[in-house]
DODREN-410597 format. One record per residue (C-alpha): residue number from 0; residue in one letter; x, y, z. Coordinates in nm, 2 decimals. Example, Ala and Ser with C-alpha at 12.3 -4.5 7.8 and 13.67 -1.06 7.14 Angstrom:
2
<resi: 0, resn: a, east: 1.23, north: -0.45, up: 0.78>
<resi: 1, resn: s, east: 1.37, north: -0.11, up: 0.71>
# end
This chain:
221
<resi: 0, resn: x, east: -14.17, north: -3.75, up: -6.53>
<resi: 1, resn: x, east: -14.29, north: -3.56, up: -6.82>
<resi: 2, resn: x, east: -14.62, north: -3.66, up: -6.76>
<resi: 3, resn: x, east: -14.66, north: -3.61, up: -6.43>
<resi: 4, resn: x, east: -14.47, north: -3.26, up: -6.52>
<resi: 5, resn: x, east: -14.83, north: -3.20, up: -6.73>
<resi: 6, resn: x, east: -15.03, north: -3.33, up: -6.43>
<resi: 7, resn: x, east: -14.82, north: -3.10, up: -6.15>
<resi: 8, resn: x, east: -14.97, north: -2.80, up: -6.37>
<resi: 9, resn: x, east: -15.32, north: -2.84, up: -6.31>
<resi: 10, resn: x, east: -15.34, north: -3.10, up: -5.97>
<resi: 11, resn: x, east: -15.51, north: -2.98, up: -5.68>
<resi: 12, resn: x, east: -15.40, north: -3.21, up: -5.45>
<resi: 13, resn: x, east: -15.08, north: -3.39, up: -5.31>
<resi: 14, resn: x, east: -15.22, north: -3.71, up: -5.37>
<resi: 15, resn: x, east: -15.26, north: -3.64, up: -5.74>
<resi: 16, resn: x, east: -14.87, north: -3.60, up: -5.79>
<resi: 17, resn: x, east: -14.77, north: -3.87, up: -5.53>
<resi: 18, resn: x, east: -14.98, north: -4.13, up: -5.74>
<resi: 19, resn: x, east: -14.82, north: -4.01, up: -6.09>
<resi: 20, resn: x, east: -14.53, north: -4.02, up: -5.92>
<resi: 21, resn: x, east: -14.46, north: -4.34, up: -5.77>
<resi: 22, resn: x, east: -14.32, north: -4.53, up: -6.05>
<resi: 23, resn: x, east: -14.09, north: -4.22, up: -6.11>
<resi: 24, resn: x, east: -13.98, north: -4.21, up: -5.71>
<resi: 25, resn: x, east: -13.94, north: -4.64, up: -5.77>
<resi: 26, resn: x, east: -13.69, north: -4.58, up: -6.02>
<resi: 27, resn: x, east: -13.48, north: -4.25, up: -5.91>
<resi: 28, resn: x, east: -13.60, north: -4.14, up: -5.57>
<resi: 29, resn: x, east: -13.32, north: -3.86, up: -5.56>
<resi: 30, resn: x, east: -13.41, north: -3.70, up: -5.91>
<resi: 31, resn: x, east: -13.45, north: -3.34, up: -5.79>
<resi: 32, resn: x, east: -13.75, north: -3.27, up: -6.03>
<resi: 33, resn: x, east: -13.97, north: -3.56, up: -5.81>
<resi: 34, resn: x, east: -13.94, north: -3.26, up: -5.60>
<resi: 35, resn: x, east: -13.98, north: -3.00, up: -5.80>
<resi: 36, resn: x, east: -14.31, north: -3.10, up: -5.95>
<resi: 37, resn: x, east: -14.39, north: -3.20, up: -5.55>
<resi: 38, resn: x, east: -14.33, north: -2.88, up: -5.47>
<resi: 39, resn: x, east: -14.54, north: -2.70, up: -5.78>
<resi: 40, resn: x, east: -14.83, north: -2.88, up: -5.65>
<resi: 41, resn: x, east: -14.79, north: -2.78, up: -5.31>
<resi: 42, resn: x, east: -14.75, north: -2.39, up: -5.38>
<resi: 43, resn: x, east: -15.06, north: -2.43, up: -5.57>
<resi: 44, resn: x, east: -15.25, north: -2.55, up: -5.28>
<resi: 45, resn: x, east: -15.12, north: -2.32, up: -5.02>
<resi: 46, resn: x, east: -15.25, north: -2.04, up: -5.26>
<resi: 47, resn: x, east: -15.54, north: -2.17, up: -5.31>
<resi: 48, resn: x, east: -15.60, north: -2.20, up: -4.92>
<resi: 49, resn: x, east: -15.48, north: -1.84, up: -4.88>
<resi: 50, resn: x, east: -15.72, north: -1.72, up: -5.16>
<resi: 51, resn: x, east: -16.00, north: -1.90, up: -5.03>
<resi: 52, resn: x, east: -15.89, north: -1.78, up: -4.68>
<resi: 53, resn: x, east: -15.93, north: -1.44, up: -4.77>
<resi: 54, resn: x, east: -16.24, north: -1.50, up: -4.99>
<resi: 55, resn: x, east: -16.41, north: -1.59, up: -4.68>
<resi: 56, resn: x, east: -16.26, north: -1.35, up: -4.45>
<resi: 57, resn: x, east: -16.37, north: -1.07, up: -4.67>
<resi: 58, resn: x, east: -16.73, north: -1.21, up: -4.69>
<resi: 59, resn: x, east: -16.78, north: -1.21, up: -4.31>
<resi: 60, resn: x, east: -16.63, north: -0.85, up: -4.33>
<resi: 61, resn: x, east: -16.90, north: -0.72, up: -4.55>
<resi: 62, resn: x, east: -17.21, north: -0.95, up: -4.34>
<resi: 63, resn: x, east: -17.06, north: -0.78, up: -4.05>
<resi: 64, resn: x, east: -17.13, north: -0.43, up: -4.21>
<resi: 65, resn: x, east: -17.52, north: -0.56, up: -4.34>
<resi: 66, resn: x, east: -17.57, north: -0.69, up: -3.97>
<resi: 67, resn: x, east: -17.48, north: -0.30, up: -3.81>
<resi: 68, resn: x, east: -17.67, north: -0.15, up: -4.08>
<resi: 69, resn: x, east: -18.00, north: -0.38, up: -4.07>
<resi: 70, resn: x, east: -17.96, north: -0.34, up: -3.65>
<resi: 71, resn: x, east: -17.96, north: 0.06, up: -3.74>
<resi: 72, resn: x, east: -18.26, north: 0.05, up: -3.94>
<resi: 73, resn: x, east: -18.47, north: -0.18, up: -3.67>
<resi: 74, resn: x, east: -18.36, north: 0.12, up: -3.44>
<resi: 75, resn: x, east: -18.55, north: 0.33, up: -3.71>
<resi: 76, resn: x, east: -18.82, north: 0.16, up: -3.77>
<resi: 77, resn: x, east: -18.88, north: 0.09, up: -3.38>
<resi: 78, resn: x, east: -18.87, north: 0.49, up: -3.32>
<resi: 79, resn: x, east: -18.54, north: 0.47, up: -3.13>
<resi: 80, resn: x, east: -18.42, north: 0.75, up: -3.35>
<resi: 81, resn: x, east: -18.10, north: 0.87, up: -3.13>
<resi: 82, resn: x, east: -17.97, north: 0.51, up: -3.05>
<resi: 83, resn: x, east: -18.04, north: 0.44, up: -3.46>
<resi: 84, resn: x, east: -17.82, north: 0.76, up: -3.50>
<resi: 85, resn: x, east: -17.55, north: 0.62, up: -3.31>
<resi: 86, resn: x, east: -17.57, north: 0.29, up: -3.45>
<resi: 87, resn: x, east: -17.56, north: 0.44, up: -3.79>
<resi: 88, resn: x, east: -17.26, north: 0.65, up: -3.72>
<resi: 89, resn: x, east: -17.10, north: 0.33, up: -3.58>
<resi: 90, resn: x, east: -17.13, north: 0.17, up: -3.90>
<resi: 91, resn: x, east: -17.00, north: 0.47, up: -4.12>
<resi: 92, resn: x, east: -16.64, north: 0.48, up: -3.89>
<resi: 93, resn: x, east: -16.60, north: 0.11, up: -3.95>
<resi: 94, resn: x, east: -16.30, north: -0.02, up: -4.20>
<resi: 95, resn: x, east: -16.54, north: -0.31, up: -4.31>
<resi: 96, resn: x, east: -16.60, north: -0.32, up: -4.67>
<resi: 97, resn: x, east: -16.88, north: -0.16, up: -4.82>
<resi: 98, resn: x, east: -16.97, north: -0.33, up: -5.15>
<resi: 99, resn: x, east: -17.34, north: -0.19, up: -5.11>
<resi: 100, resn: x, east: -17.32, north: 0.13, up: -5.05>
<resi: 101, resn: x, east: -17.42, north: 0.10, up: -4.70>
<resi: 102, resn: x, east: -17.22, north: 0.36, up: -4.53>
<resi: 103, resn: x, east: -17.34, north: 0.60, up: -4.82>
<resi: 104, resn: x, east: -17.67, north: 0.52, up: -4.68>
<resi: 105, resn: x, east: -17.59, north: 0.52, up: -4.34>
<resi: 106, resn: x, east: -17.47, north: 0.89, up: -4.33>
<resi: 107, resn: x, east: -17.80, north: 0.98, up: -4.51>
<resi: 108, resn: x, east: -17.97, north: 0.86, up: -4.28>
<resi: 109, resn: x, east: -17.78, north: 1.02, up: -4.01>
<resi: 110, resn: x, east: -17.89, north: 1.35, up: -4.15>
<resi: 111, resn: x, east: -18.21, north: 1.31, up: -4.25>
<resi: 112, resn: x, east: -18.27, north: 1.14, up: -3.89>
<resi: 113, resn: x, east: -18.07, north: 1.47, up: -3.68>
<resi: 114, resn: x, east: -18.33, north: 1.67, up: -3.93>
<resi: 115, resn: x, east: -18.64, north: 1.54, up: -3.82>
<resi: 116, resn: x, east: -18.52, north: 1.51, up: -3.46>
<resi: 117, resn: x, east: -18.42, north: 1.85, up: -3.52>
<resi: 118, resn: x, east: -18.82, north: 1.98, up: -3.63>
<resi: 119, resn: x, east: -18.98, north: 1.80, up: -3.30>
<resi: 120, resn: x, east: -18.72, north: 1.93, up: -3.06>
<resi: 121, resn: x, east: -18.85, north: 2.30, up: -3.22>
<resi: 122, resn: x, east: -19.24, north: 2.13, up: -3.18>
<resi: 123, resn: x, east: -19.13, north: 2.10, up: -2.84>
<resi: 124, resn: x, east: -19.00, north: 2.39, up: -2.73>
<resi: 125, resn: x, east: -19.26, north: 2.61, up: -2.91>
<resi: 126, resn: x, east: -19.50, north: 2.40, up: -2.67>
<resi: 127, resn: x, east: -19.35, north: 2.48, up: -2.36>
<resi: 128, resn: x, east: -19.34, north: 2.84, up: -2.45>
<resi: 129, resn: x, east: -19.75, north: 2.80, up: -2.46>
<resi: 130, resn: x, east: -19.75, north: 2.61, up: -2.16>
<resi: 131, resn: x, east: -19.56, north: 2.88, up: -1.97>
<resi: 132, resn: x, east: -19.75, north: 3.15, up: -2.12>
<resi: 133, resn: x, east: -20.04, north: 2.98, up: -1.96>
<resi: 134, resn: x, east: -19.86, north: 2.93, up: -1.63>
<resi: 135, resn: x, east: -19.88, north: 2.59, up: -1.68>
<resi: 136, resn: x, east: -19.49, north: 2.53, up: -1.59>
<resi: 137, resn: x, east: -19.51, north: 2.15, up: -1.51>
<resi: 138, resn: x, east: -19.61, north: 2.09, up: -1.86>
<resi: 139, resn: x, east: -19.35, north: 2.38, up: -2.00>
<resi: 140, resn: x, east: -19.09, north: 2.15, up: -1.83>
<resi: 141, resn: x, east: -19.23, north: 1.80, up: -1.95>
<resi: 142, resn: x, east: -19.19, north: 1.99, up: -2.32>
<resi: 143, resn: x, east: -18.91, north: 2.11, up: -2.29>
<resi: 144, resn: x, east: -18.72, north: 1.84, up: -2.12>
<resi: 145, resn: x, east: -18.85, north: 1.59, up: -2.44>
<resi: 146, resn: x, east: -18.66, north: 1.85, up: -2.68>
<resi: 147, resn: x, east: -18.37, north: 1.80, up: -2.41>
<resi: 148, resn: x, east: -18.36, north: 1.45, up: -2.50>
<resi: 149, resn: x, east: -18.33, north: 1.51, up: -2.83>
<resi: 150, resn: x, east: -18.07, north: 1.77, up: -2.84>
<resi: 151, resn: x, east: -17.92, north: 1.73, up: -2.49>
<resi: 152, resn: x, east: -17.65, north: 2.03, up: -2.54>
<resi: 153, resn: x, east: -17.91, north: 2.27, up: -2.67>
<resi: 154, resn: x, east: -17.84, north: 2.59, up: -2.43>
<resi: 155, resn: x, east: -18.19, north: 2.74, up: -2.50>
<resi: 156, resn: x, east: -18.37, north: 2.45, up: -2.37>
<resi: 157, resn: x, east: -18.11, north: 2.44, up: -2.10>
<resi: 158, resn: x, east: -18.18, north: 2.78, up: -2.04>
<resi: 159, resn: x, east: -18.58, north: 2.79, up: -2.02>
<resi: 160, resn: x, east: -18.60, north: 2.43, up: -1.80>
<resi: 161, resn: x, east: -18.38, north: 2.63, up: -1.54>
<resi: 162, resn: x, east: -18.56, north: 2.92, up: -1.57>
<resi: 163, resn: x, east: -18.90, north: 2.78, up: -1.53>
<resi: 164, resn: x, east: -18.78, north: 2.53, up: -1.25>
<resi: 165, resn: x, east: -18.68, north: 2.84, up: -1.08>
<resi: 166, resn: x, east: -19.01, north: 3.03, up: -1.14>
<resi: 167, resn: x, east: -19.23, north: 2.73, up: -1.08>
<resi: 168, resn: x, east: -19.02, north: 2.65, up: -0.73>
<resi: 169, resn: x, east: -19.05, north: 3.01, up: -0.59>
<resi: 170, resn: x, east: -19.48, north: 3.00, up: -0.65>
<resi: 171, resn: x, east: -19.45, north: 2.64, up: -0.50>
<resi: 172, resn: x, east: -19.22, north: 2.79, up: -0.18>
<resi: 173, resn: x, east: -19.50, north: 3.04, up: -0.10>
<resi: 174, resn: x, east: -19.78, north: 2.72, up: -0.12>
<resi: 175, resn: x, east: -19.57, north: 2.52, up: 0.10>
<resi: 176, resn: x, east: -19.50, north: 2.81, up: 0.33>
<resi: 177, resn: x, east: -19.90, north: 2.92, up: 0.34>
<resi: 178, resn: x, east: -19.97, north: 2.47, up: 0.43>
<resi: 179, resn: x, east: -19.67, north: 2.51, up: 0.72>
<resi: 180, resn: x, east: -19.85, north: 2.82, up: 0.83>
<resi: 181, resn: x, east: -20.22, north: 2.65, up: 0.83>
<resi: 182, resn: x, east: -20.04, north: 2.27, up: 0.99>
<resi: 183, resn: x, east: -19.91, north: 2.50, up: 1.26>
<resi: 184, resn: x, east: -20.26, north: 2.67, up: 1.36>
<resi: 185, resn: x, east: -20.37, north: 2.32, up: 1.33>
<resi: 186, resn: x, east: -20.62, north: 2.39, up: 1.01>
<resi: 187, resn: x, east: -20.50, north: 2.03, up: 0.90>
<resi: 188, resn: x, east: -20.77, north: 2.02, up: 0.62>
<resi: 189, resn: x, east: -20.62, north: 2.37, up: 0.48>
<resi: 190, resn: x, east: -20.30, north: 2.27, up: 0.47>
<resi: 191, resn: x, east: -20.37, north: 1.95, up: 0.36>
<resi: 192, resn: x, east: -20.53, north: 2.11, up: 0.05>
<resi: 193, resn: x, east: -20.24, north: 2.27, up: 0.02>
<resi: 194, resn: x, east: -19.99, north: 2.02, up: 0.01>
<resi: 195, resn: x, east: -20.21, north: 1.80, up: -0.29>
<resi: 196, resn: x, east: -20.24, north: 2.17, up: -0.48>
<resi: 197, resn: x, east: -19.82, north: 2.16, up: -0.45>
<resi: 198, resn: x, east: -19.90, north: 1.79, up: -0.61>
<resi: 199, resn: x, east: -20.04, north: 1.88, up: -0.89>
<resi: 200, resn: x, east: -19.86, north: 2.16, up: -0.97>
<resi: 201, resn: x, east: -19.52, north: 2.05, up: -0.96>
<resi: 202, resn: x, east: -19.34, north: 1.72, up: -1.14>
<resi: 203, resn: x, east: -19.25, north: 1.42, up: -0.96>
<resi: 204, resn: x, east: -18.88, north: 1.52, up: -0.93>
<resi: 205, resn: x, east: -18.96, north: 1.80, up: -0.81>
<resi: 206, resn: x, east: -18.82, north: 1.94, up: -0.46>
<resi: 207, resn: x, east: -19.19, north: 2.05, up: -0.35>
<resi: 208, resn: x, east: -19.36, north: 1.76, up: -0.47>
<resi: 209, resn: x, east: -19.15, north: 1.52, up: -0.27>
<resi: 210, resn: x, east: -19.25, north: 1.78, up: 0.05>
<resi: 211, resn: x, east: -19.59, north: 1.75, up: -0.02>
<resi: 212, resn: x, east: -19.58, north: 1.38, up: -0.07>
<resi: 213, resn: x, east: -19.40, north: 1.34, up: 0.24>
<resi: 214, resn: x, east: -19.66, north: 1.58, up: 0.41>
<resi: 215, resn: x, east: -19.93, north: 1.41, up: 0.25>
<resi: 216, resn: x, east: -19.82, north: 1.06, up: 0.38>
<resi: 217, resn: x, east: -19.75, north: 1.17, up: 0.71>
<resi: 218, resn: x, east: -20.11, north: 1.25, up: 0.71>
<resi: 219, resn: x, east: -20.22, north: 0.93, up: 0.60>
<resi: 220, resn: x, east: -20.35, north: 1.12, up: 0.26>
# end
């Protein structure tokens, strides 16, 4: 039994003590340390399954957090800037562990990101001023509803897109009125002109331009 006392100390499996231990077992099978140096080996084992367990657990853990990070940056690098955003704040509420810094990097990129999001929502909106300026308010809304993409709760570009919608449907009203006006003295080509004028003017989604259209096709234009 002492030596296979010396070999429960170091053995990694049960079939390492059961071997040393057969003669012993032979000669006293109920000599309580067969059991005890039984027992040592299996402890041993069971923590060494537990350690290795969590070793592995604990890797996947920290690939998980690389995978969310290296799916943010593709989002980058693909232009998808807010999805990226979110997939970077994702990653920096996570529990996983962070052994490279990643959520460090994640929330600087989260700001730096907002920040030049933040510059080409202004580039926008300074464009649709020009375009309204111009009277161009198709265009002022195409801006301005690019920097409402960016920054959907922005009240400003909320404010001008309603404002121009409003200003650009009461010019397109009196159009449409003036082509109803020319249909119903039957000056078709008039009010036909009208009708692709309303088109051009006015965005797809637009109340007038659907009128038109409808006009339009009706017409067999």
């Amino acid at each position: 039994l002492y030596r296979c006392n010396q070999v429960s100390q170091s053995a990694t499996s049960e079939q390492a003590i059961d071997q040393c231990l057969e003669e012993a077992i032979n000669l006293d099978p109920g000599n309580d340390e067969i059991n005890v140096q039984k027992e040592r080996v299996r402890k041993r084992i069971s923590d060494a399954n537990e350690r290795a367990s969590v070793k592995a657990d604990y890797r996947a853990r920290v690939q998980r957090a690389r995978e969310m990070y290296n799916h943010a940056r593709s989002l980058e690098a693909k232009g998808e800037l807010l999805q990226a955003i979110e997939a970077y704040e994702r990653l920096s509420r996570t529990t996983l562990p962070d052994p490279e810094n990643r959520k460090v990097e994640a929330t600087r990129k989260i700001a730096s990101i907002k920040q030049s999001l933040g510059q080409k929502a202004d580039e926008y909106i300074r464009s649709g001023q020009k375009y309204a300026d111009q009277n161009n308010l198709k265009m002022a809304i195409g801006e301005l509803i690019k920097a409402q993409r960016i920054d959907a709760n922005n009240s400003k570009v909320n404010s001008m897109i309603r404002k121009y919608r409003t200003d650009l449907d009461s010019q397109l009203q009196e159009l449409f009125a003036t082509a109803t006006i020319y249909e119903g003295n039957s000056r078709v080509e008039s009010a036909l002109e009208k009708w692709k004028q309303i088109t051009e003017l006015d965005r797809p989604d637009g109340e007038y331009y659907r009128k038109a259209k409808s006009k339009l096709k009706a017409y067999g234009s």
